[in-house]
C-alpha positions in Angstrom: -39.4 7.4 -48.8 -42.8 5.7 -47.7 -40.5 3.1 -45.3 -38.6 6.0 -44.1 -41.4 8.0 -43.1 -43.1 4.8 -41.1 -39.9 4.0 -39.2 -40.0 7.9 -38.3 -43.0 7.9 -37.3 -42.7 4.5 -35.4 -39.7 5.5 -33.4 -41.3 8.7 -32.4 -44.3 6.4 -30.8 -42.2 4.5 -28.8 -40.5 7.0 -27.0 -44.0 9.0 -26.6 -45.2 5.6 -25.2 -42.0 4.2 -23.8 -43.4 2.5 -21.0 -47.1 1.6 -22.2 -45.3 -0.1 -25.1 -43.3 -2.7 -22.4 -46.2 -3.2 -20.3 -47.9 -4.4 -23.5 -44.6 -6.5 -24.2 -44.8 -7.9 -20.6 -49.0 -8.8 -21.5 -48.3 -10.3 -24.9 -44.7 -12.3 -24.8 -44.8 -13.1 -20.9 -42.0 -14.8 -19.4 -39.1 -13.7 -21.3 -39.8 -10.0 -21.5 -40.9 -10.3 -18.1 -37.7 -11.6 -17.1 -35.6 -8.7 -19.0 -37.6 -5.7 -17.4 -37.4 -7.4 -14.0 -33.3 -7.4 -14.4 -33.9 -3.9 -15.6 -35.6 -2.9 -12.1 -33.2 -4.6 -10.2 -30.4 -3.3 -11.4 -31.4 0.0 -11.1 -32.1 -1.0 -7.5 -29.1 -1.9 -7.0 -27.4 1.2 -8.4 -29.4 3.6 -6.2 -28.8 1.7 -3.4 -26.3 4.1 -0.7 -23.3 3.3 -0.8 -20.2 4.0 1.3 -18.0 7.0 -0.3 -14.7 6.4 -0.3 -12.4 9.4 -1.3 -8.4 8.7 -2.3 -6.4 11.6 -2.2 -3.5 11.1 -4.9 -2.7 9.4 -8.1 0.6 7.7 -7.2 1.6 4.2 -6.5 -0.6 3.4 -3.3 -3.8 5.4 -4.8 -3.5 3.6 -8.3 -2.9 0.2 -6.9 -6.0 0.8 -4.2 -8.4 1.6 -6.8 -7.3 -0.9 -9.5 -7.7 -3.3 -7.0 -10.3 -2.4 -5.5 -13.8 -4.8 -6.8 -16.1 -4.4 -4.3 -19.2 -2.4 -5.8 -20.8 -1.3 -2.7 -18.2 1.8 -2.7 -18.6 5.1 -4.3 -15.3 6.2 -5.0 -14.4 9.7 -5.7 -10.4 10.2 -6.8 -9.2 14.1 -5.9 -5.7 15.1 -7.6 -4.1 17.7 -9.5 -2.7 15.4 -11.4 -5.1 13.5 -13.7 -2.4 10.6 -14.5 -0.3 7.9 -13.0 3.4 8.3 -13.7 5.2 5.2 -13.9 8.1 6.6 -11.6 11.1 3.8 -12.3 11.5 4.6 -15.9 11.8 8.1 -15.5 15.5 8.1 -16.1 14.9 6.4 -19.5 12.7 9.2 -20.4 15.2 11.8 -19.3 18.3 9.9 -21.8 15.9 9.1 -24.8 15.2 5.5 -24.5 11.8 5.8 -23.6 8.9 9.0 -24.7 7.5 10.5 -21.8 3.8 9.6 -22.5 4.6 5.7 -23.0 4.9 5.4 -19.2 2.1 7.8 -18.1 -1.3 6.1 -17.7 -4.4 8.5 -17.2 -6.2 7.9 -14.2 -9.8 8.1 -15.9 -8.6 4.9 -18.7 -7.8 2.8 -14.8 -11.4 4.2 -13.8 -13.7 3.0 -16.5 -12.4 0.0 -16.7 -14.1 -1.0 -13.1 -17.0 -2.3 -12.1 -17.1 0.2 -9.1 -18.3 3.9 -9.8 -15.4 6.1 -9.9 -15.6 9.8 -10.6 -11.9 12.0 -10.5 -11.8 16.0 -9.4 -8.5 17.4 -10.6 -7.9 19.5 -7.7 -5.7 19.4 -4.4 -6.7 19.0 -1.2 -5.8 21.8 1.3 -8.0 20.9 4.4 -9.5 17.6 6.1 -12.2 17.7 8.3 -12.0 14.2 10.5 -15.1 15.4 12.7 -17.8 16.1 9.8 -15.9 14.2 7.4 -15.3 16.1 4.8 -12.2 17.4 2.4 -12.1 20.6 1.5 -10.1 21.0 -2.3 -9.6 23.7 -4.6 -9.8 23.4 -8.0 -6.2 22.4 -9.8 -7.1 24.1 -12.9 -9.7 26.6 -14.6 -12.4 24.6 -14.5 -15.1 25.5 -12.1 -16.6 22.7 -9.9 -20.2 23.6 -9.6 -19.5 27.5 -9.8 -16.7 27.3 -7.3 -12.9 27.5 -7.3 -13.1 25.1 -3.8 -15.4 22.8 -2.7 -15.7 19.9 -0.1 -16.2 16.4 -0.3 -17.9 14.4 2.3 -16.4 10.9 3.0 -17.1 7.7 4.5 -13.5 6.4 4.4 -10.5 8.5 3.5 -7.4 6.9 1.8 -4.5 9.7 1.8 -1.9 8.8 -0.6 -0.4 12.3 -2.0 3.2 11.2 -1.2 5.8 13.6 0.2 7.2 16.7 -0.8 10.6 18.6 0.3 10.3 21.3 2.8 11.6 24.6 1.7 10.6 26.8 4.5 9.9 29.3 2.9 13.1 29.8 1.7 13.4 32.6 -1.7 14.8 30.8 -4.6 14.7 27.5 -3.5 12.0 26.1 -5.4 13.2 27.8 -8.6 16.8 26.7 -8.7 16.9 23.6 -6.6 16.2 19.6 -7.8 14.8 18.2 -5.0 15.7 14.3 -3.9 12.5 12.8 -2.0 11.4 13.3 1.2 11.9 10.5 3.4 9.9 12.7 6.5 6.6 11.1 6.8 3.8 13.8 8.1 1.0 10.7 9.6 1.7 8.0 11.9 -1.0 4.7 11.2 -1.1 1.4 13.1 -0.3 -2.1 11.5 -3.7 -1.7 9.1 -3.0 1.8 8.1 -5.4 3.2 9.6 -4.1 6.7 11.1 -3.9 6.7 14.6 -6.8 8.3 16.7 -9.2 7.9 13.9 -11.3 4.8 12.4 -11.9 5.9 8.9 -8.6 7.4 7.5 -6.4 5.6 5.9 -2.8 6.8 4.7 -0.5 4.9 2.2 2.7 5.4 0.6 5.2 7.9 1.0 2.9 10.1 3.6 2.6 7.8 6.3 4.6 5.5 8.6 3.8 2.6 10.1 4.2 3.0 14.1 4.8 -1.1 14.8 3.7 -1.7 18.5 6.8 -2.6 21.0 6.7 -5.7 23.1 7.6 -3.7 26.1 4.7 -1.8 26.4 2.0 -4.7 26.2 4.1 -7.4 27.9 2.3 -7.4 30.6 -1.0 -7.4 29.0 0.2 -10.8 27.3 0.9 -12.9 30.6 -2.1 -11.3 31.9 -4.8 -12.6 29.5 -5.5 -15.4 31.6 -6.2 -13.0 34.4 -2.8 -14.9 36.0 0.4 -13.5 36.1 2.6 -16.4 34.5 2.1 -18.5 31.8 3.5 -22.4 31.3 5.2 -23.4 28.1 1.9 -24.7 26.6 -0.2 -21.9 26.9 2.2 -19.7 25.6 2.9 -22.1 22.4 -1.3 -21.3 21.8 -0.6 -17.5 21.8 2.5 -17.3 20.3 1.4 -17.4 16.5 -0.8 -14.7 17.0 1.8 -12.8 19.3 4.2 -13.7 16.5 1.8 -12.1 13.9 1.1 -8.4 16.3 5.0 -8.0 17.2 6.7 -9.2 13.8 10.2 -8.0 15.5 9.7 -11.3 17.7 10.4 -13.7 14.7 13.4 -11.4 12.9 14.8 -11.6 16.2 14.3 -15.1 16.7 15.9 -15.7 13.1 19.0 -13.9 13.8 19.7 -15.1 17.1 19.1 -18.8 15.7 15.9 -20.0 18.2 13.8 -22.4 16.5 10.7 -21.5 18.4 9.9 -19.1 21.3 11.0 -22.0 24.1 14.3 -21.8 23.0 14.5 -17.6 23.6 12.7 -18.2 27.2 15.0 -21.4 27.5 18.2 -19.2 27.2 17.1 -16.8 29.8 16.3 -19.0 32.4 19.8 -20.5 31.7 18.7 -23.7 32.0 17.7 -27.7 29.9 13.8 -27.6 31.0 11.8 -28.3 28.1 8.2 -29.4 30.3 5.5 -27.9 29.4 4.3 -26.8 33.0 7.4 -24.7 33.0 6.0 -21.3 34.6 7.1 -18.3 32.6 6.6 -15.1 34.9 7.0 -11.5 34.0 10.3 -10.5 34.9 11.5 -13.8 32.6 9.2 -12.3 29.7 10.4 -9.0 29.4 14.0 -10.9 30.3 13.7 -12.8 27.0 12.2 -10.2 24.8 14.1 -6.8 25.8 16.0 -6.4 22.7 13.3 -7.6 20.4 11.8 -4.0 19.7 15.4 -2.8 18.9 14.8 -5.2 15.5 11.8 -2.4 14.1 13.0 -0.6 11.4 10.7 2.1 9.2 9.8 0.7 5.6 11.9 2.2 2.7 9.7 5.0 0.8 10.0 3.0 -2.4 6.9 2.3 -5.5 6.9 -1.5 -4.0 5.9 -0.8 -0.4 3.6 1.7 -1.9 1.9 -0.7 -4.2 1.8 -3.1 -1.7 -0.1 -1.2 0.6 -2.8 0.0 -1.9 -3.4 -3.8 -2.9 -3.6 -4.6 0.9 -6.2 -2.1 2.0 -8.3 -2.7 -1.3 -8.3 -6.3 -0.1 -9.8 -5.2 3.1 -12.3 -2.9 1.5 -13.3 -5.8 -1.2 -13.9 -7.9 2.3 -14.6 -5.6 5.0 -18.4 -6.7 5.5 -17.3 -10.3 5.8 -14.3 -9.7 8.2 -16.8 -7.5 10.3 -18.7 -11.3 10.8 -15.9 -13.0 11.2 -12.6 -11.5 12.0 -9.1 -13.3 11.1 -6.8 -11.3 12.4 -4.9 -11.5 15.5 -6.0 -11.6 19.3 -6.3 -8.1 20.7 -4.2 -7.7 23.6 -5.8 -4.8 25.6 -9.8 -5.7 24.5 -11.6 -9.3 24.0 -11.7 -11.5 20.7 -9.6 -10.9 17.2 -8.7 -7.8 14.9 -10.7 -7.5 11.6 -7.8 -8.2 9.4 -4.6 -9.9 9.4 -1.8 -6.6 9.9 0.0 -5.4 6.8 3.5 -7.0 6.3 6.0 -5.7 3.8 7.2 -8.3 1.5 10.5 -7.3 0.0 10.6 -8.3 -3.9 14.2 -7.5 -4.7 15.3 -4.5 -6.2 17.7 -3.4 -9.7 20.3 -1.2 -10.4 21.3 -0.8 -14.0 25.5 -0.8 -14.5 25.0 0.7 -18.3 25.9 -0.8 -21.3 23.0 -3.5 -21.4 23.8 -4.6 -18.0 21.9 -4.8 -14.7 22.6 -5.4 -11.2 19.8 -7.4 -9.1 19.1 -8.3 -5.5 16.3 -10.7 -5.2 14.8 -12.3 -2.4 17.0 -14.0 -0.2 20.1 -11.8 -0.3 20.7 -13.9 -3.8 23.0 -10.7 -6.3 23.3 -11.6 -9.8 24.3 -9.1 -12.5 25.2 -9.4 -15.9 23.7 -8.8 -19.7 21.0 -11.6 -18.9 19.8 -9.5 -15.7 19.0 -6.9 -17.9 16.2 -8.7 -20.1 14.9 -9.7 -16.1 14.7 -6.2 -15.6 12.8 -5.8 -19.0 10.3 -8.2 -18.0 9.8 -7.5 -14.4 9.1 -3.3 -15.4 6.9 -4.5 -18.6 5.1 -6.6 -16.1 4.7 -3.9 -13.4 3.1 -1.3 -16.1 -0.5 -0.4 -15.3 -2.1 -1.5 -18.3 -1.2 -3.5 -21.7 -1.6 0.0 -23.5 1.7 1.3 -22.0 3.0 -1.8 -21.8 3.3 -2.3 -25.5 4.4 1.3 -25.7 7.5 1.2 -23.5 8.2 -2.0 -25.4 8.2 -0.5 -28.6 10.1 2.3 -27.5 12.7 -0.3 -26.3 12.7 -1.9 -29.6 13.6 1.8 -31.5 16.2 2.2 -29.3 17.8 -1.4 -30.1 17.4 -0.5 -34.0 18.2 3.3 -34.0 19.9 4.0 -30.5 18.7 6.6 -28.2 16.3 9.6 -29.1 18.8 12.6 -27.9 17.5 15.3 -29.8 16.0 18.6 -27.8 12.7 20.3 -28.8 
C-alpha cells in the first residue's frame, strides 16, 4: 500500500511539473537527454511545418495505388469517398459463384492509410462541386455523420487527384436504375495531357476511368520542330539529336516506325525523298516532314478502361509527387516544343502487362507481353499468383488464398443467405 501510494503520488508530480522535471534531466544527465528532447523539438518542427494538401477524390484502382505509393512526407493528404474501402474489382465474379467471400478481397482504405509515413485523413462523403479558381471541393456527407455540424462542407486543395471512375448515364430515365445491370462506362468526362494533368489547369490531376489522355499529334507542332533552330530545315544530324526526345512527346512516331519496319527515323524521311542519301548534311524541309509523318497520328489509340492502366497511373503520378521538388531543379523530361528548356517529368506511357480469361474447369487463357497466348491447367496457378500478387495487402492476400484452398477441399460456397 505504502509503494502504491508513492508511485501515485510520484506520477502525479511529473505531469504537474512535466517540463521543469526535463529541464532538470537536460542539467543533471547532459548530453544524452539533451540529445532526446532536441529530436523531440525537431520533430515537432517538422510536423507543423505547412505542407502542400493534396486531396484524391476516389478509392478505386488509380486513388489506392497514388496513395500507397505515395512516400513523400511533405503532403497532407486528405482522401474524400463514399466508399471507405478498396474493392479488389477482378475477383468479383469469384465472389458472385462462391469461390471467394466478399470481404476477403475488400481492403479498407483507413488499414492502406496508417500504414504511411505521410498524414492521411479520409471523409466518407462524395464530391458534388470543384472549385478550380479558389481551390476548393465542395462534398456532402455520404452518411449520417455530421462533418463539423454540417451535412456539406469544402475542402481546400493544393493539388487535386480525381479518380472517382465512371458511371453509366441514365438520363434520367424512370426505372432504369432499378431494373437495369449496368456494363462500365467507357465515356471519359476530362481530357489531361501526357502527365495527367487536366487541360487548362496546373494543379488537377485525373486518373483512371474518368479521364483520357489527349496524346498531342505531329501535325499540329511540326512546324514548331524544324523551327527550333529558328531555320526552316533541318540535316540528318541535327534531327538524330532531337529525335529521342521527339520520339518520347509523339510516342505514335515509334509504333509507326515498328510497323512499317524503319530502323531509325532516316529510313521514314529516306523513303519519302525516294532516294539512297544517307549524309548527314541531307536538308530535311517542311513539306518532306509532314511528307514522312502524315499518317503517324492515325497510330493514337485511347487506353483501355481497365484496373492495370488505372494502377499504372496512380503509381506514376505518386512518383512525380515523391519527386516533384527535385524535378522542379532539374527537369528530365522531354524538350518543350512551343517554350524553351525540358518538361518536369518524363510523359506517362502505358505498359501493357498481359491480360487472363479463365475457360472454367481449372483452366485459363493468357496473353502476355509480346502477343505470346498460352492456355491450359498450368495458366491457371499463373493466374493464382499474378491476382495473389496484385492484392493490396498480405491481410487479403492470405484471405483469398484460404478461400481458394476451401474451395479445393469442399467445392464452391453456393448457399443463399
Amino acid at each position: 500500500m505504502a509503494s502504491s501510494s508513492f508511485f501515485r503520488r510520484a506520477n502525479n508530480v511529473y505531469h504537474s511539473h512535466q517540463r521543469f522535471l526535463v529541464a532538470i534531466a537536460i542539467v543533471s544527465t547532459g548530453g544524452g537527454t539533451l540529445a532526446y528532447t532536441t529530436y523531440a523539438d525537431a520533430r515537432s518542427i517538422v510536423d507543423d511545418a505547412p505542407k502542400k494538401k493534396v486531396v484524391v477524390l476516389g478509392t478505386g484502382w488509380a486513388a489506392t495505388s497514388f496513395v500507397k505509393n505515395l512516400k513523400n512526407s511533405s503532403y497532407d493528404v486528405h482522401i474524400v469517398s463514399p466508399r471507405n474501402y478498396f474493392a479488389f474489382a477482378p475477383l468479383l465474379p469469384s465472389v458472385t459463384c462462391g469461390t471467394v467471400e466478399a470481404r476477403s478481397i475488400v481492403e479498407p482504405i483507413r488499414n492502406i492509410a496508417k500504414k504511411k509515413n505521410v498524414r492521411v485523413q479520409f471523409e466518407e462523403a462524395e464530391c458534388y462541386k470543384i472549385d478550380p479558381v479558389n481551390k476548393k471541393v465542395y462534398c456532402r456527407s455520404a452518411t449520417n455523420k455530421i462533418f463539423e455540424g454540417k451535412e456539406e462542407f469544402n475542402v481546400d486543395y493544393d493539388y487535386l487527384v480525381v479518380a472517382m471512375g465512371a458511371r453509366s448515364n441514365t438520363f434520367n430515365t424512370p426505372g432504369v436504375e432499378e431494373n437495369c445491370h449496368f456494363l462500365k462506362a467507357n465515356r471519359r468526362v476530362l481530357s489531361t495531357d501526357e502527365w495527367l494533368r487536366v487541360e487548362g489547369t496546373n494543379d488537377i490531376y485525373a486518373l483512371g476511368d474518368c479521364a483520357t489522355i489527349q496524346q498531342r499529334k505531329v501535325m499540329e507542332d511540326i512546324e514548331e520542330i524544324i523551327k527550333k533552330d529558328n531555320t526552316d530545315t533541318l540535316n540528318v544530324k541535327e534531327l538524330k539529336k532531337v529525335i529521342k526526345d521527339i520520339s518520347e512527346r509523339y510516342p505514335q512516331i515509334e509504333i509507326y516506325m515498328k510497323r512499317r519496319q524503319f530502323k531509325d527515323i532516316v529510313e521514314l524521311i529516306k523513303n519519302v525523298k525516294g532516294n539512297d542519301e544517307k549524309q548527314e548534311s541531307t536538308q530535311i524541309d517542311i513539306v518532306t516532314f509532314k511528307k514522312a509523318l502524315s499518317e503517324v497520328d492515325a497510330q493514337m489509340k485511347n487506353l483501355p478502361a481497365t484496373a492495370q492502366v488505372a494502377a499504372q497511373q496512380g503509381e506514376y503520378l505518386a512518383d512525380c509527387f515523391n519527386r516533384m521538388k527535385d524535378c522542379e531543379q532539374n527537369p528530365e523530361g522531354p524538350l518543350r516544343t512551343r517554350k524553351e528548356g525540358r518538361h518536369r517529368f518524363h510523359p506517362f506511357r502505358y505498359k501493357h502487362l498481359g491480360q487472363f480469361a479463365p475457360l472454367g474447369g481449372e483452366q485459363t487463357a493468357a496473353q502476355l507481353p509480346g502477343d505470346y497466348v498460352i492456355h491450359g491447367h498450368s495458366t491457371q496457378w499463373l493466374w493464382y499468383s499474378v491476382y495473389a500478387s496484385k492484392l493490396v495487402s498480405w491481410r487479403t492476400r492470405m484471405l483469398v488464398v484460404g478461400d481458394w484452398m476451401r474451395k479445393f477441399i469442399f467445392g464452391r460456397d453456393s448457399s443463399r443467405i
